[in-house]
C-alpha positions in Angstrom: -246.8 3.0 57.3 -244.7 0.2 57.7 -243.1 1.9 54.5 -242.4 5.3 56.3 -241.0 3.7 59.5 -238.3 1.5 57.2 -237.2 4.8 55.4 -237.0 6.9 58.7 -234.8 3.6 60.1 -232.5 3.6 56.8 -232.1 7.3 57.0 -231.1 7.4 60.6 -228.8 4.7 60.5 -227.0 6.5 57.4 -226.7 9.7 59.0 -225.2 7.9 62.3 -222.8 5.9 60.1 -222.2 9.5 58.3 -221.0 10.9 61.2 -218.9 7.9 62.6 -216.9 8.6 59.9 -216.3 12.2 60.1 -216.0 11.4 63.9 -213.3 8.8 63.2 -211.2 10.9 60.7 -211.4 13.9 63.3 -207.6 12.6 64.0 -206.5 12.9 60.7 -207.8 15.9 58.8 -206.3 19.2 60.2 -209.1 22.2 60.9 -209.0 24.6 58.3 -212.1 27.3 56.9 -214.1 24.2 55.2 -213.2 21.2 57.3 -212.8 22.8 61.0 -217.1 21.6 61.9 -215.3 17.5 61.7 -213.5 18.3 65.0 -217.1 19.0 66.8 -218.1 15.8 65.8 -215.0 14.3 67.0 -215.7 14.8 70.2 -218.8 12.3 70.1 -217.0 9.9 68.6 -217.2 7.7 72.0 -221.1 8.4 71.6 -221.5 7.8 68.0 -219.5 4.2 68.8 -222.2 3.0 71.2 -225.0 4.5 68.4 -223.7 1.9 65.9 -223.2 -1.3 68.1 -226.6 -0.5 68.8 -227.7 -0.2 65.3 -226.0 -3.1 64.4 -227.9 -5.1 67.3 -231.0 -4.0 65.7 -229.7 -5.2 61.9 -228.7 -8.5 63.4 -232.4 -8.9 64.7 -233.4 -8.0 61.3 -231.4 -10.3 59.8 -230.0 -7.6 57.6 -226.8 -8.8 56.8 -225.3 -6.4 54.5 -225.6 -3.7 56.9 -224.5 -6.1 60.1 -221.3 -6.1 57.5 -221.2 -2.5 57.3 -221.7 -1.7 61.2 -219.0 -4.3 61.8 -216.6 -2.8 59.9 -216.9 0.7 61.8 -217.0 -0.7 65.0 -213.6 -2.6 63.9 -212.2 0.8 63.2 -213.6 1.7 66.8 -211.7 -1.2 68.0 -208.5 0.2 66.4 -209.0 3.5 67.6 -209.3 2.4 71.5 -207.0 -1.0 71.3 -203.4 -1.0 71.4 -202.7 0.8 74.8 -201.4 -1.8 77.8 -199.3 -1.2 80.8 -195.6 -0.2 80.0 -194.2 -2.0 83.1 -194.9 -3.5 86.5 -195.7 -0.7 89.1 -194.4 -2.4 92.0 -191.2 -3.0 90.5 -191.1 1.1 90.5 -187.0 2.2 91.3 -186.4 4.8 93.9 -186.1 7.8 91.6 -189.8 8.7 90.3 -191.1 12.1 89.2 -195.2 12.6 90.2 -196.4 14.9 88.0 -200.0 16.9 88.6 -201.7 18.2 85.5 -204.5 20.7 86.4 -206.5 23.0 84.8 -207.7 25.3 88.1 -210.7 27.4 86.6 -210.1 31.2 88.2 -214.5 31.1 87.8 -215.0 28.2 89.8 -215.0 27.9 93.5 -214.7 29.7 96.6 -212.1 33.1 95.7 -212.2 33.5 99.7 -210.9 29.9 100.4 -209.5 28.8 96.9 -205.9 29.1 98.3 -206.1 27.5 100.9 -208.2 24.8 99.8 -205.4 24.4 97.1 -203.2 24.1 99.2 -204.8 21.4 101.4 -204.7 19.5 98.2 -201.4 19.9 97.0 -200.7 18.9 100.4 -202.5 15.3 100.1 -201.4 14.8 96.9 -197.6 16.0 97.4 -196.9 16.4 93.0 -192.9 16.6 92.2 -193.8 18.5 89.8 -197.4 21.2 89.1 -198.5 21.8 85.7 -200.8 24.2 86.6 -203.3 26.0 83.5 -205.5 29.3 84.3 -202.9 30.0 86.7 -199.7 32.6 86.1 -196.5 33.8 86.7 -195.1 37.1 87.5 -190.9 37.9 87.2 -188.9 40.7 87.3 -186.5 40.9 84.0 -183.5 42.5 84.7 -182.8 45.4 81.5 -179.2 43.8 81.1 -177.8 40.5 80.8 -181.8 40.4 80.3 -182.1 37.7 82.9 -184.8 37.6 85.3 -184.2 37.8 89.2 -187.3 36.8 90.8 -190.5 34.6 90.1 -193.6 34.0 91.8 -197.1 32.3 91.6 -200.0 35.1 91.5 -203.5 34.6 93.0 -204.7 31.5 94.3 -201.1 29.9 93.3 -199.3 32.4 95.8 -199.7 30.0 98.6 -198.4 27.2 96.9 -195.1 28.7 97.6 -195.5 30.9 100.3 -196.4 27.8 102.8 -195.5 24.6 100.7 -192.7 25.7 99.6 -193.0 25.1 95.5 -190.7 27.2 93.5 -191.4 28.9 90.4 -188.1 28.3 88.4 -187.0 31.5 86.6 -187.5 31.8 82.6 -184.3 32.0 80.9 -184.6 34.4 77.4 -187.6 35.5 77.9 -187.7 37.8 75.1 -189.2 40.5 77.6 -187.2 44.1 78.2 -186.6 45.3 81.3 -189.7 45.3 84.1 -192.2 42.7 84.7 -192.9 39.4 82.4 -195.7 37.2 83.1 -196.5 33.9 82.5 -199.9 32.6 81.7 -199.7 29.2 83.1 -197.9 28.0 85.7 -195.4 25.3 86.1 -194.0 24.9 89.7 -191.5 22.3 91.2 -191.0 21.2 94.8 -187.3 21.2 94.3 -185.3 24.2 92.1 -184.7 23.0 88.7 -182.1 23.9 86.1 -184.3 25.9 83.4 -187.7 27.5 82.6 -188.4 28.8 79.1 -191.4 30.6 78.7 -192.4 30.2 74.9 -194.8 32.8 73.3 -197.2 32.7 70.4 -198.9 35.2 69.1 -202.0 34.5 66.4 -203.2 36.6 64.1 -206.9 36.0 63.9 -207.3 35.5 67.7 -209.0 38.1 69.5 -206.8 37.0 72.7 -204.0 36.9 70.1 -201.2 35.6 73.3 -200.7 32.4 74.2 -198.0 30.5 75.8 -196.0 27.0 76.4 -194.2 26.5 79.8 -191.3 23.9 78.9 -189.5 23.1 82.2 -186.1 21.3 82.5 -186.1 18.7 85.1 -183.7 17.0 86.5 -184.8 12.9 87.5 -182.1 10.4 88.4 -179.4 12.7 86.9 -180.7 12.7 83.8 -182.8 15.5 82.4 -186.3 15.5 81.0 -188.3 18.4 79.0 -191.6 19.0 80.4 -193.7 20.9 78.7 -197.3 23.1 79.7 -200.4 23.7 77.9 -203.2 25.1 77.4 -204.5 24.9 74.2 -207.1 27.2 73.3 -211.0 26.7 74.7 -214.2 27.8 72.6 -214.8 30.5 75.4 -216.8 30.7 78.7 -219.9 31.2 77.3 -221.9 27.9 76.5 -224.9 28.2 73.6 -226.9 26.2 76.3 -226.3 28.8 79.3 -227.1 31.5 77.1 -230.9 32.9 77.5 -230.6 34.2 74.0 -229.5 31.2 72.2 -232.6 29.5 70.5 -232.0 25.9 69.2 -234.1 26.1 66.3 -232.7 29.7 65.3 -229.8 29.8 63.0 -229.8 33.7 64.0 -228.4 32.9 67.5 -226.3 30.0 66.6 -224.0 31.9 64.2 -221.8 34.2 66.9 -221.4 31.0 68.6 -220.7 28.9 65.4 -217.9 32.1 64.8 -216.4 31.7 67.9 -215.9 27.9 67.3 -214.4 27.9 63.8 -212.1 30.8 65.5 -211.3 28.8 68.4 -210.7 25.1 66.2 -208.4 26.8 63.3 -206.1 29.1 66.4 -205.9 25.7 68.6 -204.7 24.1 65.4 -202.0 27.0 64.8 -200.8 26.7 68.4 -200.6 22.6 68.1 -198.3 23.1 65.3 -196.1 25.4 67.4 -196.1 23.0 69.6 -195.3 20.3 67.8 -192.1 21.8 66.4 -190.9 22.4 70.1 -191.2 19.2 70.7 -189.7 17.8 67.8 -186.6 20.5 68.2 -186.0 19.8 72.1 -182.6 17.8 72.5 -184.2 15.9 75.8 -187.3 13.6 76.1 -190.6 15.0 76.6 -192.9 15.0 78.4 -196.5 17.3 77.4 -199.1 18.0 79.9 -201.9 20.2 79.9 -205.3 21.2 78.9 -205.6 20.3 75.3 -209.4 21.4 74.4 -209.4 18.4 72.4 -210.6 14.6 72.9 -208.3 12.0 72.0 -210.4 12.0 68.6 -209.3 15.2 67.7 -206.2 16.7 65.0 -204.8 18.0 67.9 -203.9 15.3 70.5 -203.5 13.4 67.3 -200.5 15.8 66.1 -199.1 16.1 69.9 -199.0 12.4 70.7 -198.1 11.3 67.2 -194.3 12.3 67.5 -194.3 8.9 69.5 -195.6 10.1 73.1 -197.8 7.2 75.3 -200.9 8.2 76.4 -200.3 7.6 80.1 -203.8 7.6 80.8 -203.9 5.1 78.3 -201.1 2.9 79.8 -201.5 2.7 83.0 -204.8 4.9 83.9 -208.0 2.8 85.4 -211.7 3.6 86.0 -213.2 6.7 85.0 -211.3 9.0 82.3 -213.1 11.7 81.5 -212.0 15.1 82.8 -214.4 17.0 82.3 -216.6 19.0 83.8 -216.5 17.8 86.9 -220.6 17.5 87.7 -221.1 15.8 84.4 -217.8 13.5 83.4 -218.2 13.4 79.4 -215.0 14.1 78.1 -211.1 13.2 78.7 -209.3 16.7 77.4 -206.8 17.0 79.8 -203.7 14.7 79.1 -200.0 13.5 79.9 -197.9 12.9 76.8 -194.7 10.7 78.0 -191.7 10.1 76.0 -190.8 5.9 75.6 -187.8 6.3 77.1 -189.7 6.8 80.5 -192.2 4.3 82.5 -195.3 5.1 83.1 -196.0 3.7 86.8 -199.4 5.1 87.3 -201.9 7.2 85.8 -204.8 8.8 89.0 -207.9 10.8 87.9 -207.9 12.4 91.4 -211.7 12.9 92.4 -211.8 16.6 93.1 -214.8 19.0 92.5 -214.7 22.0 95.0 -211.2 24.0 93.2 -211.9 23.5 89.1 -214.5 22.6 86.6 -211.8 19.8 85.6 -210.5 16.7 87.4 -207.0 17.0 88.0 -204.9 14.2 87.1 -201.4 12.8 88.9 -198.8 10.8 86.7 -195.9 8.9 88.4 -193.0 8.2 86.4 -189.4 6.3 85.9 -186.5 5.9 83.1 -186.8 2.8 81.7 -184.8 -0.3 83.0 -182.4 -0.1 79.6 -182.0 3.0 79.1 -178.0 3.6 79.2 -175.9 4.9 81.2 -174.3 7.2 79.3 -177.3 9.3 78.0 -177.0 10.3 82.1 -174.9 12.5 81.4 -176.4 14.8 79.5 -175.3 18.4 78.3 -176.6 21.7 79.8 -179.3 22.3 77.4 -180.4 25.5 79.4 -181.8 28.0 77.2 
């Protein structure tokens, strides 16, 4: 017996040092038709973490000192993985020219649809964001059929009254690429003062089955200098959950596969659209800044390719307490993000703690140009486009 228990033991902690692994090269292996099931178990990489110090808790009691060696080492690549990130600056040493940026992912299938407007609004109001990247939201303009310019834009649905009584403006997108007649946006990017540009970037992918997606990249103006922000939404695995569904059964591969479809689908498109985004980025004259709904944990190819081009984490920099974003009555996962460009301060990083509008927390990012960044790159060309 004693046997049996030992080879169960040895075979567990394999399999959980197995997937620490995967989980841990999640970052670096981009989804593709073979390797796309690693990003699933990237996002229990936090989980699989506490599994080994655990393990290795157990091996010490053992005195089983090869594999205390072995569990070391992966939690020292843990340690890696989560060290590094300290605060930029000193927040109370903030200037007088800050931009408060709100992130937020407000779910159109969660909440009140009589009161969701106004309840917004109310917390717009407390929260009183510079600048709203908004996802699940859109934009309607008018596009005029020549110079092709637009002449009007405004928030639809429960984003209407965010500038119908606060005021916000929807900036108008500049070469859209749309004729004459209505464009939309998808998401929503609104500022409390007008700003210089809106582009509205659009993606099309072949082997999506909502084949349109979008990046909002927003020119704004802070401390005469200009900044690129850009909005996401990378794409989600769908509303439907295998454990909300009545017909999913855990021990039948039958009702596992349409989901297991979906998710390969979902994984290699998100992967498609990163890239896209990533060579914005890389092209855009002026720092960045990325916000948005990324579908991805910081484990994952995704935020891995996004905030590799050099962008801080502000969560990471300056964010405290609780970091997951998601879902709101069961906190297991940080998916939402801000991506800031070192030439700007990070000054604070606020999980706000609201459930009644969105399925996600939203999260508020105050920033600052660095102390020694130059006067001269104030003065920087019209990059409107």
């Amino acid at each position: 017996m004693r046997k049996v228990v030992s080879f169960v033991f040895w075979t567990l902690d394999a399999f959980v040092a197995g997937l620490f692994i995967l989980a841990w090269l999640g970052r670096h292996i981009r989804p593709d038709g073979v390797t796309w099931p690693i990003q699933l178990i990237a996002v229990g990489f936090p989980y699989l973490t506490v599994a080994v110090a655990l393990l290795l808790i157990v091996q010490l009691l053992r005195r089983k000192w090869r594999s205390v060696t072995v569990h070391a080492i992966l939690l020292a690549f843990a340690f890696v993985r989560y060290g590094g990130a300290s605060p930029s600056s000193d927040p109370s040493s903030a200037p007088s020219d800050t931009l408060s940026l709100l992130s937020y992912n407000v779910s159109p299938y969660y909440g009140d649809d009589d009161t969701k407007g106004r309840d917004l609004v109310s917390f717009v109001r407390s929260v009183q964001p510079d600048v709203m990247a908004l996802q699940e939201g859109a934009m309607v303009f008018v596009v005029d059929p020549s110079p092709r310019q637009t002449r009007g834009t405004h928030p639809l649905g429960h984003f209407a009254p965010l500038q119908d009584s606060l005021g916000y403006d929807a900036p108008l997108p500049t070469r859209s690429g749309a004729g004459a007649g209505l464009g939309h946006a998808r998401i929503a990017t609104l500022a409390r003062e007008m700003q210089p540009a809106m582009h509205v970037h659009t993606l099309r992918l072949r082997s999506a089955n909502d084949a349109l997606r979008q990046f909002v990249r927003l020119e704004y103006v802070l401390a005469n200098r200009r900044v690129a922000i850009y909005n996401t939404h990378l794409r989600s695995y769908g509303s439907e959950k295998p454990w909300s569904d009545t017909t999913f059964h855990a021990l039948s591969p039958r009702t596992w596969r349409p989901f297991l479809r979906r998710y390969r689908s979902s994984i290699i498109d998100r992967a498609i659209e990163t890239d896209t985004l990533r060579a914005l980025i890389e092209a855009d004259p002026l720092p960045v800044v990325v916000a948005g709904d990324f579908n991805s944990t910081m484990h994952n190819w995704s935020y891995s390719r996004i905030q590799g081009f050099g962008l801080d984490d502000a969560w990471r920099v300056q964010g405290q307490g609780r970091s997951a974003t998601y879902h709101v009555s069961a906190p297991i996962a940080r998916i939402d993000f801000v991506l800031v460009d070192p030439r700007l301060r990070v000054l604070s990083a606020e999980l706000i703690d609201e459930t009644a509008l969105s399925d996600h927390f939203p999260l508020l990012v105050r920033l600052a140009w660095k102390d020694d960044e130059s006067e001269t790159e104030s003065a920087l060309p019209d990059t409107t486009r």
